[in-house]
VMD Tcl script that builds the backbone (N, CA, C; Angstrom):
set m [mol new atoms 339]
animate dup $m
set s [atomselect $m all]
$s set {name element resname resid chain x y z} {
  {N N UNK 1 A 12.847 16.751 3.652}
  {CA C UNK 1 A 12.010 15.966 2.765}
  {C C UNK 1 A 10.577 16.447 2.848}
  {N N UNK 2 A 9.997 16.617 1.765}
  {CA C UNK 2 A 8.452 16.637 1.627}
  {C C UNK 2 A 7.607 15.566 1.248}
  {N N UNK 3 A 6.510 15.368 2.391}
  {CA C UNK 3 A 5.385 14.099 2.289}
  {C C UNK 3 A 4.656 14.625 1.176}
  {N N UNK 4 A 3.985 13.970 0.333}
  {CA C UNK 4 A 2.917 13.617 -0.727}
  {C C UNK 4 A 2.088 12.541 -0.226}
  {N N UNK 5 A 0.601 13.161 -0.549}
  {CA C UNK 5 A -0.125 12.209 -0.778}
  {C C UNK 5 A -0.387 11.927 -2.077}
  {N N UNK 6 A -0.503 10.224 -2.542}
  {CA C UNK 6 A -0.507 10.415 -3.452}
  {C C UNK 6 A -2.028 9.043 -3.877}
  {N N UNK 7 A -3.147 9.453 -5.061}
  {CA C UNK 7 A -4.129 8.862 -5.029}
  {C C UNK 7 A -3.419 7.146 -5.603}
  {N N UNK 8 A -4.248 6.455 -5.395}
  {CA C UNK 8 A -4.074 4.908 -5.514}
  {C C UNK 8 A -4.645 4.576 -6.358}
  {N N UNK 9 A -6.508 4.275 -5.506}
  {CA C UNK 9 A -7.097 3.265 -6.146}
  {C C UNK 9 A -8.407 3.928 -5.666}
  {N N UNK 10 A -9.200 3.918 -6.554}
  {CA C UNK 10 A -10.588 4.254 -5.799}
  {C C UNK 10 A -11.305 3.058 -4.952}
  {N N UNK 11 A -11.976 3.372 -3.937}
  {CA C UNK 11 A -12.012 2.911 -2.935}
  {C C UNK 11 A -13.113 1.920 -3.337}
  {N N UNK 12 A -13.908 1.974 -4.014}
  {CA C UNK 12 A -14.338 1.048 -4.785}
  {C C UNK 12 A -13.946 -0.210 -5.201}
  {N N UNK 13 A -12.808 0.171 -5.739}
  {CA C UNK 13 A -12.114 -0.563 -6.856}
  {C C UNK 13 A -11.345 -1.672 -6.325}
  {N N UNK 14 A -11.161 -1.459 -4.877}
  {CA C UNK 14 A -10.133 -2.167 -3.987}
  {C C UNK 14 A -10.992 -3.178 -3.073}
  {N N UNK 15 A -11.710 -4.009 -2.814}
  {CA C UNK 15 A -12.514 -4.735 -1.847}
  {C C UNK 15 A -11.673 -5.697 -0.674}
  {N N UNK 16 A -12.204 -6.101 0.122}
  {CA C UNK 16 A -11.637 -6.808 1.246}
  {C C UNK 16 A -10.886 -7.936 0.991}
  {N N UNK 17 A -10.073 -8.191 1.026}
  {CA C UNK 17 A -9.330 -9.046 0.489}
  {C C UNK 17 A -8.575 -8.869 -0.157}
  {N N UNK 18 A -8.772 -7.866 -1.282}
  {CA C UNK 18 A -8.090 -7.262 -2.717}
  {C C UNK 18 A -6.061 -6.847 -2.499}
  {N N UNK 19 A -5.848 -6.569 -3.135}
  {CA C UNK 19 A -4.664 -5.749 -3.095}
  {C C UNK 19 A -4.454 -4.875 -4.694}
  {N N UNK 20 A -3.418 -4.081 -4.564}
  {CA C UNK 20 A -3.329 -3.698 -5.868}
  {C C UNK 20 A -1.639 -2.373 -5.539}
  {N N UNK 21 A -1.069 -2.616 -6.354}
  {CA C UNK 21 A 0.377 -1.826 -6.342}
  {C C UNK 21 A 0.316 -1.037 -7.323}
  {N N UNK 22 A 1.243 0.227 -7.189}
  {CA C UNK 22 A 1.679 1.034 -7.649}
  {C C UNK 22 A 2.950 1.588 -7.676}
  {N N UNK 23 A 3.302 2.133 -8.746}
  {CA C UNK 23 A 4.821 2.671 -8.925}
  {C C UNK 23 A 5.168 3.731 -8.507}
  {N N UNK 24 A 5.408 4.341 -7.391}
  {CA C UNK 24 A 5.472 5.381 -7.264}
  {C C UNK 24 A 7.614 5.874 -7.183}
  {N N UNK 25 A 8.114 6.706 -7.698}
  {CA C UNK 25 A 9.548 6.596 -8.081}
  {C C UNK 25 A 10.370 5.423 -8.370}
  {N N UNK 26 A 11.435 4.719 -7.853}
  {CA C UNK 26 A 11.937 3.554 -8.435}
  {C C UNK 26 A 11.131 2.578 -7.310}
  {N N UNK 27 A 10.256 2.956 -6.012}
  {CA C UNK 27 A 9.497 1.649 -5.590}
  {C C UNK 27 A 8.397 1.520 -6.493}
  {N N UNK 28 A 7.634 -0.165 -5.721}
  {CA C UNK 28 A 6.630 -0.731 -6.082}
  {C C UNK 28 A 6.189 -0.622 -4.950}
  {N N UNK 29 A 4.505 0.045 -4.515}
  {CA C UNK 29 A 4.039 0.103 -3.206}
  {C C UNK 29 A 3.092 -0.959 -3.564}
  {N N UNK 30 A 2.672 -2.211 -2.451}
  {CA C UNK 30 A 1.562 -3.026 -2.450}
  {C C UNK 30 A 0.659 -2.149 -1.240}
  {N N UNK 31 A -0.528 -2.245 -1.780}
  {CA C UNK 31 A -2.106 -1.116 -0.581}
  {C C UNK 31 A -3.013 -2.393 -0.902}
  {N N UNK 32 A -3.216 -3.155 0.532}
  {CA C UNK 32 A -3.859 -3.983 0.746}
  {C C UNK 32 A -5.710 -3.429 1.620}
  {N N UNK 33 A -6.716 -4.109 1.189}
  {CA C UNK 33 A -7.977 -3.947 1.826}
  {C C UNK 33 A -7.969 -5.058 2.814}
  {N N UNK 34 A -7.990 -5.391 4.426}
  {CA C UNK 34 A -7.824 -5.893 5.059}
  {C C UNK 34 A -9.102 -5.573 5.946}
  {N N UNK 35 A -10.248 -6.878 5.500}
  {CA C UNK 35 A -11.472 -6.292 6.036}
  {C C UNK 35 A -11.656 -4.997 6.610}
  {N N UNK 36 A -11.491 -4.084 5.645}
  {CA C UNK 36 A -12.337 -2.790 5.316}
  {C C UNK 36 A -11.002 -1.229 5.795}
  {N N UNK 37 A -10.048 -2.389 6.387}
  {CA C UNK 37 A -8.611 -1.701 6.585}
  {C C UNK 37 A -7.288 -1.569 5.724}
  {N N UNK 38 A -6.952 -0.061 5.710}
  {CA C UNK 38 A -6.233 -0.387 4.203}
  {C C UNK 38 A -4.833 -0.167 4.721}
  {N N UNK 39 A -3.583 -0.951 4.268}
  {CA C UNK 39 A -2.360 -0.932 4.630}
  {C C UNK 39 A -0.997 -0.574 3.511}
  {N N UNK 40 A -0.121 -0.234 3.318}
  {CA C UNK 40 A 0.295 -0.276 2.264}
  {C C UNK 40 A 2.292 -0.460 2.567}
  {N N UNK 41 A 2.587 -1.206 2.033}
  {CA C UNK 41 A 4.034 -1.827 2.433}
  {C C UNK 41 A 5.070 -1.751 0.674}
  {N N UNK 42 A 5.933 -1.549 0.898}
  {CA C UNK 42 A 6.575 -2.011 0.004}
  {C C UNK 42 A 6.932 -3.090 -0.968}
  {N N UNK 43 A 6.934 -3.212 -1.784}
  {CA C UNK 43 A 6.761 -4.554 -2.841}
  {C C UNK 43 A 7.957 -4.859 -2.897}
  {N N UNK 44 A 8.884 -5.141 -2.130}
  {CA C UNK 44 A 10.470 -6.053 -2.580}
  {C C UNK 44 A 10.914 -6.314 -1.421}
  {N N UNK 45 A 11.144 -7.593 -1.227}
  {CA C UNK 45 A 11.449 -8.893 -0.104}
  {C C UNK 45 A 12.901 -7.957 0.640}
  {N N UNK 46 A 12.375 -7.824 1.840}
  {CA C UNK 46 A 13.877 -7.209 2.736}
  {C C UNK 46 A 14.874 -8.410 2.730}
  {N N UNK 47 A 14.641 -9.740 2.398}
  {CA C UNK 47 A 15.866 -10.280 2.057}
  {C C UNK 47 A 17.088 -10.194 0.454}
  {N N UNK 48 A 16.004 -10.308 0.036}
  {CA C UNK 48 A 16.935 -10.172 -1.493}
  {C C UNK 48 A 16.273 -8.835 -2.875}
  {N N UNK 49 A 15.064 -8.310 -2.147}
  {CA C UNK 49 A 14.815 -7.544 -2.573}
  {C C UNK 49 A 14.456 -7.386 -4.370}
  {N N UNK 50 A 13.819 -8.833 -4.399}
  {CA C UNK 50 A 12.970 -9.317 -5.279}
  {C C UNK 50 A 11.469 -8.490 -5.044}
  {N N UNK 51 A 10.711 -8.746 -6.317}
  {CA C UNK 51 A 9.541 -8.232 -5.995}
  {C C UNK 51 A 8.453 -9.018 -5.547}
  {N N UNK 52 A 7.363 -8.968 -5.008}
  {CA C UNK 52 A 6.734 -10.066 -4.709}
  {C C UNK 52 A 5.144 -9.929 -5.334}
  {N N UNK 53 A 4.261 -8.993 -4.967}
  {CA C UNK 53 A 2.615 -8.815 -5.297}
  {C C UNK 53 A 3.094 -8.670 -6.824}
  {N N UNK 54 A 3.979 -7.187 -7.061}
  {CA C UNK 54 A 3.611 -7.317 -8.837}
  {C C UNK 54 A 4.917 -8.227 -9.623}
  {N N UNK 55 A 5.397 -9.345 -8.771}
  {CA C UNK 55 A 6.286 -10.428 -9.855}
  {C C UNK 55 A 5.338 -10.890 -11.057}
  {N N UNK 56 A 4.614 -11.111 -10.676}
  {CA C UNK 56 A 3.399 -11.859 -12.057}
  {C C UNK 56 A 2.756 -13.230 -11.318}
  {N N UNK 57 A 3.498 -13.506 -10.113}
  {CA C UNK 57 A 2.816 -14.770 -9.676}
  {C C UNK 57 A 1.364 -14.187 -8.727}
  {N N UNK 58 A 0.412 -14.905 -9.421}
  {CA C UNK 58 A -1.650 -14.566 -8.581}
  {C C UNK 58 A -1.274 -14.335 -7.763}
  {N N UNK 59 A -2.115 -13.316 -7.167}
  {CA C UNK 59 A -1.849 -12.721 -5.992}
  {C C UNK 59 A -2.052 -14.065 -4.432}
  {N N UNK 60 A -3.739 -14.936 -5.264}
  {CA C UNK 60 A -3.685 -15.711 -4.538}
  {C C UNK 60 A -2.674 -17.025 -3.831}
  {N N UNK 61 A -1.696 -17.343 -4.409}
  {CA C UNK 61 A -0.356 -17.668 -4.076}
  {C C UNK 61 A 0.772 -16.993 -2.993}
  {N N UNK 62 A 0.290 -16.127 -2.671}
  {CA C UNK 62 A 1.503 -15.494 -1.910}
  {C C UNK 62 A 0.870 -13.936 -1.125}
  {N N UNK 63 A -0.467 -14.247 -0.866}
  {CA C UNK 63 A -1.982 -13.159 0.104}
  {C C UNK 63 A -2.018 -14.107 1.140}
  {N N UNK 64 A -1.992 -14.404 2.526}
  {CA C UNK 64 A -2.626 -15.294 3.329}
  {C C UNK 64 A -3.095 -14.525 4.293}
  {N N UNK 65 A -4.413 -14.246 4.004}
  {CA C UNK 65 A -4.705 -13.208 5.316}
  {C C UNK 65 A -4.084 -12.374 5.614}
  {N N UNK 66 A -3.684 -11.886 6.806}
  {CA C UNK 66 A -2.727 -10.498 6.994}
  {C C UNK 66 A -1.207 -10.514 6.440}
  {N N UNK 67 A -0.994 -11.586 5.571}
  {CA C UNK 67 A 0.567 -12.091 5.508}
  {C C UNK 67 A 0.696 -12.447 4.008}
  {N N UNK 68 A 2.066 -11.865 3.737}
  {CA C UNK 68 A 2.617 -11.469 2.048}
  {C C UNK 68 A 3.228 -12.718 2.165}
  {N N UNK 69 A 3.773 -13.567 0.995}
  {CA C UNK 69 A 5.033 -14.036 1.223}
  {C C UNK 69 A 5.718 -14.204 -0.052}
  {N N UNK 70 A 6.853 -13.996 -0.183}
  {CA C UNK 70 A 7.815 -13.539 -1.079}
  {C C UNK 70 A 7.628 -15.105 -1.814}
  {N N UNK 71 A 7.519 -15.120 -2.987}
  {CA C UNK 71 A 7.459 -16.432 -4.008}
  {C C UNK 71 A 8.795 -17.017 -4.331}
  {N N UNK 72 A 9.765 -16.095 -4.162}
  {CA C UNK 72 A 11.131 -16.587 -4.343}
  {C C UNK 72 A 11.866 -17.575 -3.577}
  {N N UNK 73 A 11.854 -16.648 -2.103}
  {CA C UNK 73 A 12.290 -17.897 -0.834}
  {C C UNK 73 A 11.424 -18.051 -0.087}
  {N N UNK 74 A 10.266 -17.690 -0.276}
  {CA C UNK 74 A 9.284 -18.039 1.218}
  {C C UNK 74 A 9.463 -17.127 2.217}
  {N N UNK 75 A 10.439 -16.119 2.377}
  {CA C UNK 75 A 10.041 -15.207 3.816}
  {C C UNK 75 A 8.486 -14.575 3.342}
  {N N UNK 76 A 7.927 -14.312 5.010}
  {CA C UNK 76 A 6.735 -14.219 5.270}
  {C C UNK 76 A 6.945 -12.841 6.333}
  {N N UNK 77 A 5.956 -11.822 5.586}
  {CA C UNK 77 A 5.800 -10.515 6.213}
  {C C UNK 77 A 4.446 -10.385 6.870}
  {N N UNK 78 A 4.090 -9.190 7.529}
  {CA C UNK 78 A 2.799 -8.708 8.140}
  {C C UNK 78 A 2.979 -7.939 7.317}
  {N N UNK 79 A 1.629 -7.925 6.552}
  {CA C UNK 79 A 0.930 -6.481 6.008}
  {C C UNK 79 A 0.215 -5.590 6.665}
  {N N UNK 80 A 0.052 -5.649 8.419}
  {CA C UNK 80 A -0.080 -4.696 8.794}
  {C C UNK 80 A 1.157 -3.585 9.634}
  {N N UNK 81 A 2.158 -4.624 9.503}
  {CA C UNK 81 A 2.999 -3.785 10.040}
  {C C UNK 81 A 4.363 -4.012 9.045}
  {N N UNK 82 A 4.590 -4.453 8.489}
  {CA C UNK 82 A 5.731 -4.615 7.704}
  {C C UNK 82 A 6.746 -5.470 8.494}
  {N N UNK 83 A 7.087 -5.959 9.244}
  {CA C UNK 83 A 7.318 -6.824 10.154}
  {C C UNK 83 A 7.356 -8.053 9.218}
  {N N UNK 84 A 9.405 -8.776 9.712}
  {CA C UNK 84 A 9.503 -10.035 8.512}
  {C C UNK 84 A 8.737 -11.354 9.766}
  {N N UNK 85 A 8.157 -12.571 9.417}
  {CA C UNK 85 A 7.799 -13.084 9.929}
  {C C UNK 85 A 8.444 -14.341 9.739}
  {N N UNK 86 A 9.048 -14.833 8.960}
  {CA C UNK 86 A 10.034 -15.908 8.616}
  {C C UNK 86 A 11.405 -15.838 8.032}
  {N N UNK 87 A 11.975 -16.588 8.077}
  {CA C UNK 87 A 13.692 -16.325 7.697}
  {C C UNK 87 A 12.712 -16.793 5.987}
  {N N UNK 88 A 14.025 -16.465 4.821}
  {CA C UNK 88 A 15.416 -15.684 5.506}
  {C C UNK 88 A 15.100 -14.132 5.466}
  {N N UNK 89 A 14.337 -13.703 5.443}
  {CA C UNK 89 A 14.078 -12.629 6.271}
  {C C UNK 89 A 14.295 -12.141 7.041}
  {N N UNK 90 A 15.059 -10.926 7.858}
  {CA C UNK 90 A 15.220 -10.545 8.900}
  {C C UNK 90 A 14.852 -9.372 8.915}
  {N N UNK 91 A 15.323 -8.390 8.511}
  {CA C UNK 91 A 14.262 -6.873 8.536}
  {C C UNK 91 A 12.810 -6.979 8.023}
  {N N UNK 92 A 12.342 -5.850 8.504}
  {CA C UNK 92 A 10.878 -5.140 8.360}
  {C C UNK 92 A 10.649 -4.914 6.786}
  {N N UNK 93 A 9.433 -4.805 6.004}
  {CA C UNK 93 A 9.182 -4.156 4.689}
  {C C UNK 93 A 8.783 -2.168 5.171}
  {N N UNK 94 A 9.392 -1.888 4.593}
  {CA C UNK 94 A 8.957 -0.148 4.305}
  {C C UNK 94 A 7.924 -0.238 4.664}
  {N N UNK 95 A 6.928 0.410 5.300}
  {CA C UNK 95 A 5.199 0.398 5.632}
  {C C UNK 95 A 5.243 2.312 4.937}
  {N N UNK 96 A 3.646 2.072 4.470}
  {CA C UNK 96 A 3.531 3.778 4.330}
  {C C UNK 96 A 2.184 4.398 4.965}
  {N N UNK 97 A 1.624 5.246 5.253}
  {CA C UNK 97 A 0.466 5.602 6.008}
  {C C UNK 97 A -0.662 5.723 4.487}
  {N N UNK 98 A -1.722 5.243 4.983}
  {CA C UNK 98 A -2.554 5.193 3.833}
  {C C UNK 98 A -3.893 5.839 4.229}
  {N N UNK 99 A -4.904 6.696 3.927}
  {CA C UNK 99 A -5.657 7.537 4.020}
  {C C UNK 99 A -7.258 6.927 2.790}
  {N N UNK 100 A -8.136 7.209 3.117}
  {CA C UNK 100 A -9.192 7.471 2.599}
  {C C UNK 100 A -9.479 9.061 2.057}
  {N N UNK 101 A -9.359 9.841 1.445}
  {CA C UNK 101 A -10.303 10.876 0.801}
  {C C UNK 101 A -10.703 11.107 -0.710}
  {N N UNK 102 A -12.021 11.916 0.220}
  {CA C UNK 102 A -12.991 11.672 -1.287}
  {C C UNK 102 A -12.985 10.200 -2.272}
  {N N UNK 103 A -12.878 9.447 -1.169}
  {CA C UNK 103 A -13.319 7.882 -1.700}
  {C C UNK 103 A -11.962 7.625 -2.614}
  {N N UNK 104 A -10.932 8.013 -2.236}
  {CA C UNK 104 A -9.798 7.967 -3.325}
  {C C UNK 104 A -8.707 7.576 -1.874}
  {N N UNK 105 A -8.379 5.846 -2.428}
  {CA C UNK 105 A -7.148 5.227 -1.297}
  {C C UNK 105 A -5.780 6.364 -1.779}
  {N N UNK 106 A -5.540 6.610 -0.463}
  {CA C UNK 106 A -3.747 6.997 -0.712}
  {C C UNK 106 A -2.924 6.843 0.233}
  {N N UNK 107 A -1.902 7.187 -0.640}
  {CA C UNK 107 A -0.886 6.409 0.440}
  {C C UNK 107 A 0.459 8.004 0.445}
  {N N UNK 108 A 0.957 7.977 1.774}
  {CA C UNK 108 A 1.674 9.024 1.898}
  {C C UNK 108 A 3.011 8.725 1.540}
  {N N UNK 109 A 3.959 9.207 0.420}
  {CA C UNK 109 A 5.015 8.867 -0.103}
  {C C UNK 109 A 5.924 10.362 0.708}
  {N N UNK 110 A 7.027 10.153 1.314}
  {CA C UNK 110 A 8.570 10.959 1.028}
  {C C UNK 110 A 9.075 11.532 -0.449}
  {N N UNK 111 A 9.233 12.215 -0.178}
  {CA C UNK 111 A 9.936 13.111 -1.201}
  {C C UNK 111 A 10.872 13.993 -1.066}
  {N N UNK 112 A 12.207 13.716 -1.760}
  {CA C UNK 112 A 13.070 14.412 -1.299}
  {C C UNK 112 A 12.762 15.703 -2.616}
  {N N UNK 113 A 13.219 17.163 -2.166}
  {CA C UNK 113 A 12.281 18.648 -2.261}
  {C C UNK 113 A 12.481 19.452 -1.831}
}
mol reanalyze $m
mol bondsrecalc $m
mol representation Tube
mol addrep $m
């Protein structure tokens, strides 16, 4: 497999608190600003594998500080580690390594290549 980096969001564009997803192949990546730390996890609930940041429900509904939570059933993840934090949840979310350059957030995607 070959890593890609691939650009996000300008670093600007993203502030503390913020979040913002992208499509990158058939995922949805969520890249969170976590006072001034950027994280980036997968967008679909390791229980049922619903989507959660880009379902359409405000972000503010389902952001609590370091913690996602799926609008469907309520499991509750870490956005810094992908780590499920409530049933029915039991596995981890995908985490991806996320980078700063040239003021451009990215996030390192797999690629099969």
């Amino acid at each position: 497999m070959k890593s890609d980096w691939i650009d996000v969001i300008a670093r600007k564009d993203l502030g503390p608190g913020q979040s913002h997803f992208i499509e990158v192949g058939n995922n949805t990546i969520a890249v969170f600003n976590l006072d001034g730390e950027y994280f980036a996890v997968e967008d679909a609930c390791s229980h049922d594998g619903s989507r959660m940041l880009s379902c359409g429900v405000e972000a503010r509904f389902i952001v609590h500080g370091a913690r996602i939570m799926c609008p469907r059933h309520g499991a509750e993840f870490c956005i810094r580690t992908g780590a499920a934090l409530s049933p029915p949840a039991r596995e981890a979310l995908a985490t991806y390594p996320v980078r700063v350059d040239n003021d451009q957030i990215q996030i390192q995607h797999q690629n099969k290549g």
